[in-house]
C-alpha positions as CSV (number, residue, x, y, z in Angstrom):
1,X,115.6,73.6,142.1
2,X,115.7,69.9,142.2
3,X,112.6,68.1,140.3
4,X,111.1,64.8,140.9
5,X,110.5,63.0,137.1
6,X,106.8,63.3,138.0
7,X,107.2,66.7,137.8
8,X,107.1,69.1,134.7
9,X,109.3,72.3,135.1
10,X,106.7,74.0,135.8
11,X,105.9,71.9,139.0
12,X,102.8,70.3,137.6
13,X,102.2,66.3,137.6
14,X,103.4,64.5,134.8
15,X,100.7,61.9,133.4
16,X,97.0,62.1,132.5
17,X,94.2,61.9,135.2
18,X,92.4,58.1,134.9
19,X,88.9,57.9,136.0
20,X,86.5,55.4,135.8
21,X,82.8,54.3,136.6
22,X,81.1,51.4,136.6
23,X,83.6,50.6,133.1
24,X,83.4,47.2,131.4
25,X,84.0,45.7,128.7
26,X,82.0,42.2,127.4
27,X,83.5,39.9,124.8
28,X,82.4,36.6,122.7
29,X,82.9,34.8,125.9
30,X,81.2,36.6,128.4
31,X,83.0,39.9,130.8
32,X,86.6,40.6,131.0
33,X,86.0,43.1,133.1
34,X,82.7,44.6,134.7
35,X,82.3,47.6,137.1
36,X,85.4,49.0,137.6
37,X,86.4,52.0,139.2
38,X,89.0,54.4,138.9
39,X,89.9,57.3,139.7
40,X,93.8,58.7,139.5
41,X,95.4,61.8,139.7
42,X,98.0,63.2,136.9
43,X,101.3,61.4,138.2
44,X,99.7,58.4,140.0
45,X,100.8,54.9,139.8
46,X,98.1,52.8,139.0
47,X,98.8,48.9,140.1
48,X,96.4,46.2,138.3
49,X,96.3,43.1,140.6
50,X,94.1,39.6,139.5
51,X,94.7,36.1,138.9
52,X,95.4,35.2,134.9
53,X,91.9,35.6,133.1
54,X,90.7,38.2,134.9
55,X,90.9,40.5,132.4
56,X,93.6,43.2,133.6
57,X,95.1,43.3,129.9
58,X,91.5,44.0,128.3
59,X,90.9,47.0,131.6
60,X,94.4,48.5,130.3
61,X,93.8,48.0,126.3
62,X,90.2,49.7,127.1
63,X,91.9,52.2,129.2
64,X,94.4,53.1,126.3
65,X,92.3,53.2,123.4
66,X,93.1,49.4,122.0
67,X,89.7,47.9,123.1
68,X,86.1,49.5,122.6
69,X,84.7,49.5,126.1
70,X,81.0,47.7,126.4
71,X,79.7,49.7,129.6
72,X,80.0,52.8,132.0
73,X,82.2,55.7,131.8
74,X,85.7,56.6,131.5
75,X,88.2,59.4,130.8
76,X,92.0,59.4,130.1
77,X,93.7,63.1,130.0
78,X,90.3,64.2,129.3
79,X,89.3,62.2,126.3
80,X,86.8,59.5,126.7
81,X,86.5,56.0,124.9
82,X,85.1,54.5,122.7
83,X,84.4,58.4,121.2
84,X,88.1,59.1,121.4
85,X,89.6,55.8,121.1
86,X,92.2,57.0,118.1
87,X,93.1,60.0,120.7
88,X,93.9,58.2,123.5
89,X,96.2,56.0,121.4
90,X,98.2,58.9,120.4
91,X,98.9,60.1,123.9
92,X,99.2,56.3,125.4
93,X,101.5,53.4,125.1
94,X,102.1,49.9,126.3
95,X,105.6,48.5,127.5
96,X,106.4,45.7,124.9
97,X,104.5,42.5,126.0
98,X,104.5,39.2,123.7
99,X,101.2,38.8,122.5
100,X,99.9,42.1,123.4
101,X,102.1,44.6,122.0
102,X,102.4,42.7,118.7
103,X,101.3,44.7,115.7
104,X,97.5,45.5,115.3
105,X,96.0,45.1,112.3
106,X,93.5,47.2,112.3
107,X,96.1,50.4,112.5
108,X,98.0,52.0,110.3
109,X,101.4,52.1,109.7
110,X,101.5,55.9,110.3
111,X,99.3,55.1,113.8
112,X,102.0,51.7,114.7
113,X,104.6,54.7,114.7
114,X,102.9,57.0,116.7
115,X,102.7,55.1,119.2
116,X,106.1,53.6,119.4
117,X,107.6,57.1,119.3
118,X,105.9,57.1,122.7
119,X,107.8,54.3,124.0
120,X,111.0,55.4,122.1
121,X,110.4,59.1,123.8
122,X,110.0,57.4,127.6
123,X,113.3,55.0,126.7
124,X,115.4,57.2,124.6
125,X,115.9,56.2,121.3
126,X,115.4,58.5,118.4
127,X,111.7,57.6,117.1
128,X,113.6,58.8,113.3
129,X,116.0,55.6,114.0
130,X,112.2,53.4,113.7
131,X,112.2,53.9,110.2
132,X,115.7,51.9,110.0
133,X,115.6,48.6,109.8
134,X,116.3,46.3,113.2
135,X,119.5,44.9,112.4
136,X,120.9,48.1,110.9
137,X,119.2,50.0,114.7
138,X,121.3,47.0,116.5
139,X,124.6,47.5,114.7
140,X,124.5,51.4,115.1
């Protein structure tokens, strides 16, 4: 039986469902995002389109757990921020992005590997080799 990627074996969409209503998120210098709606099936490709500044990253960090929403609802594989913000980390994961991907302070190291396993998982390297250290992982 050939499969599609988006597929599990079991014929099921790969990917969390993504739904949103009326979600926003306010910062020190006003919205980065306000009223947005979403609302994506397991498998779907979700495009983000807006001029620089209109706060796309801040709609995906909320999205992922990264950013405590400010208003309205949302749900990501059935967990909802800010409640489950920890969660949705776990299951979540941004491609690597100067300046947005960089380390995070307020995680743990434990919770930084986590979620690069995630990456490591979708791009193939061993999330063991992490613990390595980045010139040892290059020369390997």
């Amino acid at each position: 039986m050939d499969q599609s990627p988006r597929e599990t074996a079991h014929g099921t969409p790969r990917g969390l469902a993504v739904t949103a209503r009326g979600f926003g998120l306010r910062g020190p210098r006003g919205w980065a995002f306000r009223d947005v709606d979403v609302d994506a099936a397991p498998g779907s490709l979700i495009a983000v389109e807006g001029p620089s500044g209109s706060g796309r990253t801040c709609l995906l960090l909320a999205l992922t757990g990264r950013m405590k929403p400010t208003e309205g609802v949302a749900e990501v594989g059935g967990l909802k921020p800010p409640r489950r913000m920890s969660a949705l980390r776990r299951v979540s994961a941004l491609a690597n992005v100067a300046g947005v991907t960089d380390l995070e302070p307020a995680l743990t190291v434990g919770e930084h590997l986590r979620e690069r396993a995630l990456l490591q998982r979708r791009f193939g390297t061993a999330p063991r080799a992490l613990l390595r250290s980045r010139a040892r992982r290059r020369a390997e």
